[in-house]
C-alpha positions in Angstrom: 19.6 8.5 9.9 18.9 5.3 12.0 15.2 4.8 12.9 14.8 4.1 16.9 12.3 1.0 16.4 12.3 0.8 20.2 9.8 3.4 20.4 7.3 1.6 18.2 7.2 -1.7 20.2 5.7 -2.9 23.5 2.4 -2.4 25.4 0.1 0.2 24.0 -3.4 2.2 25.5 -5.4 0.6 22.5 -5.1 -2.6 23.9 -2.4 -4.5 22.1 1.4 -5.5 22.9 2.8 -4.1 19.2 5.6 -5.4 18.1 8.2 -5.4 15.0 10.3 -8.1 12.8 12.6 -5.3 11.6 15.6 -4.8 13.3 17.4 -1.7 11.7 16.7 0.6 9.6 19.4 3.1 8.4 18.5 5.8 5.7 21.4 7.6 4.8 24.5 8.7 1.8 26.6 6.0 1.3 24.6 3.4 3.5 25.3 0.4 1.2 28.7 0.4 2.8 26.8 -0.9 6.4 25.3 -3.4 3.9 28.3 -5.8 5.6 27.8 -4.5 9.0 24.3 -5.0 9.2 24.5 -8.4 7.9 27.1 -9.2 10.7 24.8 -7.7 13.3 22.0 -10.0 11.9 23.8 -13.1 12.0 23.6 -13.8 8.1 26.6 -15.7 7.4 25.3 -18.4 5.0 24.8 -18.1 1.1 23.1 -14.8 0.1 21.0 -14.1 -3.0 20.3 -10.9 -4.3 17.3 -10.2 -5.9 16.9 -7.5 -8.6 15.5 -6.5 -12.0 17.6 -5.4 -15.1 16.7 -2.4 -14.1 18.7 -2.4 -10.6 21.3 -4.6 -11.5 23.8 -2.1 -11.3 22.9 -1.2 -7.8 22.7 -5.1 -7.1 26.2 -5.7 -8.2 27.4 -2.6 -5.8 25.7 -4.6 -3.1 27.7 -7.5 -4.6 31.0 -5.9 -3.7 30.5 -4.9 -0.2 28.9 -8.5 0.9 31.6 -10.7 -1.2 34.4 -9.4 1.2 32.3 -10.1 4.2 30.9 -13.8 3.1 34.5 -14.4 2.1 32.4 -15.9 -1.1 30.7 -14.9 -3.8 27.3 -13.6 -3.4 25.2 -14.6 -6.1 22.5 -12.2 -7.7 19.1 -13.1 -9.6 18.3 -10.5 -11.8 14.6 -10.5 -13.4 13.7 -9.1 -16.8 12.5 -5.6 -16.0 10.5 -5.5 -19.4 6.5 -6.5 -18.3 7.6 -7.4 -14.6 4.7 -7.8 -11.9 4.4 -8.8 -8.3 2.7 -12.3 -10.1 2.6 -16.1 -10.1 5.0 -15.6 -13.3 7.4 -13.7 -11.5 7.1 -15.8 -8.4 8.0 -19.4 -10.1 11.1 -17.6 -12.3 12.4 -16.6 -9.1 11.8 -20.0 -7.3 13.0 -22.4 -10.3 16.7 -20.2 -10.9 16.9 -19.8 -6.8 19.5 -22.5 -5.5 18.4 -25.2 -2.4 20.9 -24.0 -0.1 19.7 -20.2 0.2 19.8 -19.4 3.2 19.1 -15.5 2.9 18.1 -12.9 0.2 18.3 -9.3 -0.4 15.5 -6.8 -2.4 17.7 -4.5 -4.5 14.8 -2.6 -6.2 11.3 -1.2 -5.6 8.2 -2.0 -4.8 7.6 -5.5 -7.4 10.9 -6.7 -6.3 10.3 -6.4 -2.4 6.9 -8.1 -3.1 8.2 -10.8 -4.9 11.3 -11.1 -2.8 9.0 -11.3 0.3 6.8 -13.7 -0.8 9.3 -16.5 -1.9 11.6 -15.8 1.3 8.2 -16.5 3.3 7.3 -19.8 0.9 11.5 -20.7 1.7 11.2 -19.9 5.3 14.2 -17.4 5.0 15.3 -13.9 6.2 16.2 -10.7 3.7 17.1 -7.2 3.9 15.5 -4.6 2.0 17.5 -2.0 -0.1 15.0 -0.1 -1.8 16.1 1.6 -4.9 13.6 4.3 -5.0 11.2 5.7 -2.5 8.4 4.4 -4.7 6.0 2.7 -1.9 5.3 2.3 1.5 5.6 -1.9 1.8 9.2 -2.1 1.9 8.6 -3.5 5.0 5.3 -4.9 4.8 4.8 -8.1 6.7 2.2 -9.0 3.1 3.1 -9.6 0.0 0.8 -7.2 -2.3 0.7 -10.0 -5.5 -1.6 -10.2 -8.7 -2.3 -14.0 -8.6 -4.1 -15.3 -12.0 -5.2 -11.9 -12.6 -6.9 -11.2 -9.5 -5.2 -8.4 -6.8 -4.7 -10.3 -3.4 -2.8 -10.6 -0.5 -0.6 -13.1 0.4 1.9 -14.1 2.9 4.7 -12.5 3.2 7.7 -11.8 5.3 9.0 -8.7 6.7 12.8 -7.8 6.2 15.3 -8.0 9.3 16.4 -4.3 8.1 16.3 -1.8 5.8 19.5 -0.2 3.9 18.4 2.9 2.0 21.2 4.7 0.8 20.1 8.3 -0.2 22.7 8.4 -3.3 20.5 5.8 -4.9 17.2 6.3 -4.2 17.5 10.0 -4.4 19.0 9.3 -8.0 16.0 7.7 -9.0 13.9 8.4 -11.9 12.1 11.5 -10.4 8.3 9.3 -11.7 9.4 6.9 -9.0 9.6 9.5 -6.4 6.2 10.9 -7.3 4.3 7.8 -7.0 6.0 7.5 -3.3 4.1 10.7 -2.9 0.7 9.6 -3.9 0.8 5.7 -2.0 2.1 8.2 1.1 -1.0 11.3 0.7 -3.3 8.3 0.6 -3.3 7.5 4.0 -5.6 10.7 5.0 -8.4 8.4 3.3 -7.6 4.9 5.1 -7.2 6.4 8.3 -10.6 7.7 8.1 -12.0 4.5 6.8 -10.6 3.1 9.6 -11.7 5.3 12.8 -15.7 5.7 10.9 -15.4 1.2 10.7 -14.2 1.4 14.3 -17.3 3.8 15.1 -20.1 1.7 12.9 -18.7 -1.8 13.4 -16.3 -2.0 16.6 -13.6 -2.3 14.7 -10.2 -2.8 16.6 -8.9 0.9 16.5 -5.3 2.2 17.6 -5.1 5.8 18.0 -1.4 5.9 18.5 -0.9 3.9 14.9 -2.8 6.4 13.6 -1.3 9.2 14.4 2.3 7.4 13.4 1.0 6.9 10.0 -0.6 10.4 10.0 2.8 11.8 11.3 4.1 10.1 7.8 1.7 11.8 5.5 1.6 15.4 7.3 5.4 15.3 6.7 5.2 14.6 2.8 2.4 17.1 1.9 4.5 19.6 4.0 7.8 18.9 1.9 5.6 18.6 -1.4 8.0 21.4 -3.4 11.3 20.6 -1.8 10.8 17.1 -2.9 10.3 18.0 -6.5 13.3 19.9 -6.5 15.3 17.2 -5.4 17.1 18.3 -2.0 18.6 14.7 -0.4 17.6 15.4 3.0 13.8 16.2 2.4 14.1 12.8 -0.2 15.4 11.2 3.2 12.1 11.9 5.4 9.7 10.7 2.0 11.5 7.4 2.5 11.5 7.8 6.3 7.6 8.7 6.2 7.3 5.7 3.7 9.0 3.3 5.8 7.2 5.0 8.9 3.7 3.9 7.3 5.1 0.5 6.7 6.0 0.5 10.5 2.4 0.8 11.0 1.4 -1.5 9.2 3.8 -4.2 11.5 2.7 -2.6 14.6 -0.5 -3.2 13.6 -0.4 -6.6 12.2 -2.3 -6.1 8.8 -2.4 -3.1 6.3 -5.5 -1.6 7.9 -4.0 1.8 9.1 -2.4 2.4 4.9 -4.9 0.7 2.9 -8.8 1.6 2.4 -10.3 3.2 -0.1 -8.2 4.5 -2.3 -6.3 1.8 -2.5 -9.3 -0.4 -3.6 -9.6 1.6 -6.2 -5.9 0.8 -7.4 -6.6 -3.0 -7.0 -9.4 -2.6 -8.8 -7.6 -1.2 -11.7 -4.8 -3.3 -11.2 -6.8 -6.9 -11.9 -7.8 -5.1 -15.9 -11.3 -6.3 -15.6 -13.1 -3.0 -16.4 -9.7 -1.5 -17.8 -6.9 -2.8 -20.4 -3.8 -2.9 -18.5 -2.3 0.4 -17.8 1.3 0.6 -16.8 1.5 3.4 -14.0 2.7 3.0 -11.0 0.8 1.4 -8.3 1.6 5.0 -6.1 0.4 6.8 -9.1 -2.7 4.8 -8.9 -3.2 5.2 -5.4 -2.8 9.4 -6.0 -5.7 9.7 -8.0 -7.8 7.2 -6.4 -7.2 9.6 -3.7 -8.6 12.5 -5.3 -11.6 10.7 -6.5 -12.6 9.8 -3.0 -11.8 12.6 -1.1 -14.4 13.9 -3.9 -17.1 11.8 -2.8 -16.5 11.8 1.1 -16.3 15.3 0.9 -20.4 15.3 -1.4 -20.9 12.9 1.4 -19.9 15.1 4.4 -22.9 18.0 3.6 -25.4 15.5 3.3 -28.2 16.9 5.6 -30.0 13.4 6.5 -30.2 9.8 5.6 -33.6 8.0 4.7 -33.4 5.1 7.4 -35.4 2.1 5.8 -35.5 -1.0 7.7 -33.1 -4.0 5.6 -29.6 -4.3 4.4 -30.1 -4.4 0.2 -26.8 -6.4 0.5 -24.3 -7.1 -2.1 -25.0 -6.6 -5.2 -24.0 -9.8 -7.0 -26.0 -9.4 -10.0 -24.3 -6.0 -10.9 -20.4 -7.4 -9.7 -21.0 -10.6 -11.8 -22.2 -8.7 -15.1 -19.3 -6.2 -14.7 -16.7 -8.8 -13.1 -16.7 -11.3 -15.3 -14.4 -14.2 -14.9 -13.3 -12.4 -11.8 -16.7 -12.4 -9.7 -16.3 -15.5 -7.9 -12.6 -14.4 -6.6 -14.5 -11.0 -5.1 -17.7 -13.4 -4.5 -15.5 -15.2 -1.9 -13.5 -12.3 -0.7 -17.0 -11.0 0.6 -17.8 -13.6 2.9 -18.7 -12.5 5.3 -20.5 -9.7 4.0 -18.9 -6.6 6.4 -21.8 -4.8 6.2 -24.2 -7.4 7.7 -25.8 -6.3 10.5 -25.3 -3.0 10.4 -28.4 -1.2 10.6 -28.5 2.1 8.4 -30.7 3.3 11.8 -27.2 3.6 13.3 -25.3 5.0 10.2 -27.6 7.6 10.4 -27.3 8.1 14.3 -23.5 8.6 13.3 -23.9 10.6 11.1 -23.0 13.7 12.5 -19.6 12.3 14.1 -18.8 10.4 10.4 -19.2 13.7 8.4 -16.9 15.6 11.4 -14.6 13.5 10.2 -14.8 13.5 6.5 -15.3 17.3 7.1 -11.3 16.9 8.2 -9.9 15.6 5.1 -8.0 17.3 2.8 -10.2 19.3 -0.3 -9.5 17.6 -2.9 -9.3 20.7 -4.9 -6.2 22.3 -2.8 -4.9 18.3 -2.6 -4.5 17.8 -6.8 -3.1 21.5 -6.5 -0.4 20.3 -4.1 0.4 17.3 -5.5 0.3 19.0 -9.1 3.3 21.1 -7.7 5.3 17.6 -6.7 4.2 16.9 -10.1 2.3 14.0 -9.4 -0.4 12.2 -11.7 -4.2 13.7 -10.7 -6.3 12.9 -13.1 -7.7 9.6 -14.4 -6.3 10.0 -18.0 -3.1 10.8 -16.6 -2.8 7.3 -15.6 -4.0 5.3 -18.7 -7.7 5.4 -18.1 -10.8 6.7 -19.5 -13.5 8.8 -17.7 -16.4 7.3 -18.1 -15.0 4.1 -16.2 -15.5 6.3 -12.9 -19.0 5.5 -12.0 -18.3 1.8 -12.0 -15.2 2.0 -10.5 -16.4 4.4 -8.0 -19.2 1.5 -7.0 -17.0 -1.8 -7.7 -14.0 -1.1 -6.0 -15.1 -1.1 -2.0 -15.7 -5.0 -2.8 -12.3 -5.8 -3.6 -11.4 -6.4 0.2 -13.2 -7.2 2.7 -12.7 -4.0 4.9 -15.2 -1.5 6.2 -14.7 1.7 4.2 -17.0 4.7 4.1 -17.4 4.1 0.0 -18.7 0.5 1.1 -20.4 2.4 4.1 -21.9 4.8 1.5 -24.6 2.1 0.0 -26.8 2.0 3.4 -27.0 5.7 3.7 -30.7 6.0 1.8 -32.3 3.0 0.3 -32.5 5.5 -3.2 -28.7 5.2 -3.5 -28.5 2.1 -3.1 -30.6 1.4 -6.4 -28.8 4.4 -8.5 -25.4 2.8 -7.4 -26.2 -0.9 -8.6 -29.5 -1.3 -10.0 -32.6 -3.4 -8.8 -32.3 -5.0 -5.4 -31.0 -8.9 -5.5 
């Protein structure tokens, strides 16, 4: 199938002119044979690298074969050591040090680390690349971000979106069927940031596009629906997970920033991600995002029967004591990602005047119960030991994580709803 990307661009009702860097993208069997075609179509005629992992390297060198006839040259291919591999600074200067001068293009011929990776150097190079994902592992294939751990702390940095996407169904459907499942849980996870969104656009004002958000709902209702027909492997419903993955990463373009994918179930990936409460763990990061998903549909669901708030008449604020004694020698990275402080001004006067529209709409989300049921079908990770991690690091993962970015999420939200909370969450006032 060839995604119509006219649809998604152009003047919307929420305000915006949205718009897209990515020109094509065709999911199909056999699509690495338009690998040539499309390059034509996108004027890359100049030296091509391809970027891989030893893991991939046999689908890179396919990619090799098709683009050598067209370049009427050899195209060259980088391939990183699979073994300990992350979106990183390490990565990043490996890649940059054995890339030649006169690149003037690259293609991703892997998953999600090796689009990141890819993305960011292409953006430092000021280069184009195409993005042939290997396995429908994450939505960011065509992020406009690169999702990077830089000196051990979770952050985002520039990146570039691709021109197009080749996903050819023989491959990714091939993949190692773990892959697939973590694609599941970064996809599910978008029932939570869409409702972090729309209760930030309530409280705060927060710029809010209705249509983006029902494209990247469209993407998640279509996953959960196919939840047993992906675990048995059937190529065309494999086809709409990477479409719905790629549909979320539209979005995200449209959108300009990862807002309508990314809230808080995803902080509580990051979180895990930078090993400060944790050893490093090596799931996935769509593994991670699946049970931080479950763990806070938990708590938004406690939070949607709550019967009233105690108003009181400040903002406690953030709790630097508490992130600094648990953070360590990453408290003054998440010190500085919290200015300003989202919650500032914000009276919990008009939390509680919400109320009653926030907990219709926490009231919408999935149960979590019937959610790990689902996803326990697909085979997907649902429990916290599941992915490397101990249970008792829940509470202060539960309270750390909404201050990993600076975004308005109804776990940061969750603070200001009595004054009581506040002080069982993170101690004594600051």
């Amino acid at each position: 199938m060839n995604i119509n990307l006219e649809r998604y661009i152009g003047r919307c009702d929420c305000g915006k002119k949205h718009g897209l860097l990515t020109k094509k993208i065709i999911i199909e069997s056999g699509a690495k044979n338009q690998l040539a075609k499309v390059a034509r179509s996108l004027g890359l005629r100049n030296q091509g690298i391809i970027i891989c992992d030893t893991n991939t390297r046999p689908f890179a060198e396919e990619c090799v074969k098709v683009l050598d006839g067209y370049l009427q040259k050899s195209c060259n291919m980088i391939a990183l050591n699979a073994t300990g591999l992350h979106a990183d600074e390490k990565a990043v200067t490996i890649l940059e040090n054995d890339l030649p001068k006169d690149t003037g293009w690259l293609l991703a011929a892997g998953s999600g680390t090796i689009h990141d990776i890819t993305r960011y150097v292409a953006h430092e190079r000021g280069i184009n690349f195409i993005a042939f994902p290997t396995a429908a592992t994450v939505d960011g294939f065509v992020s406009t971000v690169s999702a990077m751990t830089w000196y051990g702390f979770k952050k985002t940095l520039p990146g570039i979106a691709p021109l197009a996407v080749v996903a050819d169904t023989n491959i990714f459907a091939a993949a190692p069927y773990r892959l697939t499942a973590s694609g599941i849980g970064d996809v599910l996870g978008k029932y939570t940031s869409l409702v972090d969104w729309e209760i930030s656009h309530l409280i705060s004002g927060e710029a809010f596009c209705p249509r983006i958000a029902a494209i990247t709902r469209e993407a998640a209702d279509r996953v959960r629906a196919n939840l047993r027909a992906i675990r048995n492997g059937n190529p065309e419903i494999l086809e709409n997970l990477m479409y719905a993955l790629l549909l979320s990463g539209i979005a995200m373009q449209m959108w300009g920033n990862s807002r309508p994918a990314s809230g808080a179930e995803h902080h509580l990936s990051h979180l895990w991600e930078m090993d400060c409460l944790n050893s490093h763990i090596d799931a996935f990061h769509g593994e991670k995002v699946g049970v931080g998903l479950l763990l806070v549909l938990a708590e938004y669901h406690r939070i949607a029967v709550l019967e009233q708030v105690g108003s009181y008449p400040f903002y406690a604020g953030i709790p630097h004591d508490f992130l600094r004694e648990k953070l360590g020698r990453l408290y003054s990275d998440i010190a500085k990602e919290n200015i300003p402080d989202p919650l500032a001004g914000i009276e919990p006067v008009k939390v509680e005047a919400l109320l009653p529209k926030i907990q219709k709409l926490l009231s919408g989300l999935p149960d979590p119960v019937e959610m790990a049921a689902e996803m326990e079908i697909a085979r997907c990770y649902t429990r916290l030991h599941e992915i490397g991690l101990p249970n008792d690091i829940l509470p202060d993962s539960l309270c750390i994580s909404p201050f990993v970015r600076n975004r308005l999420t109804m776990m940061r939200l969750r603070q200001i709803l009595t004054e009581s909370a506040h002080v069982s969450l993170y101690g004594k006032r600051n």
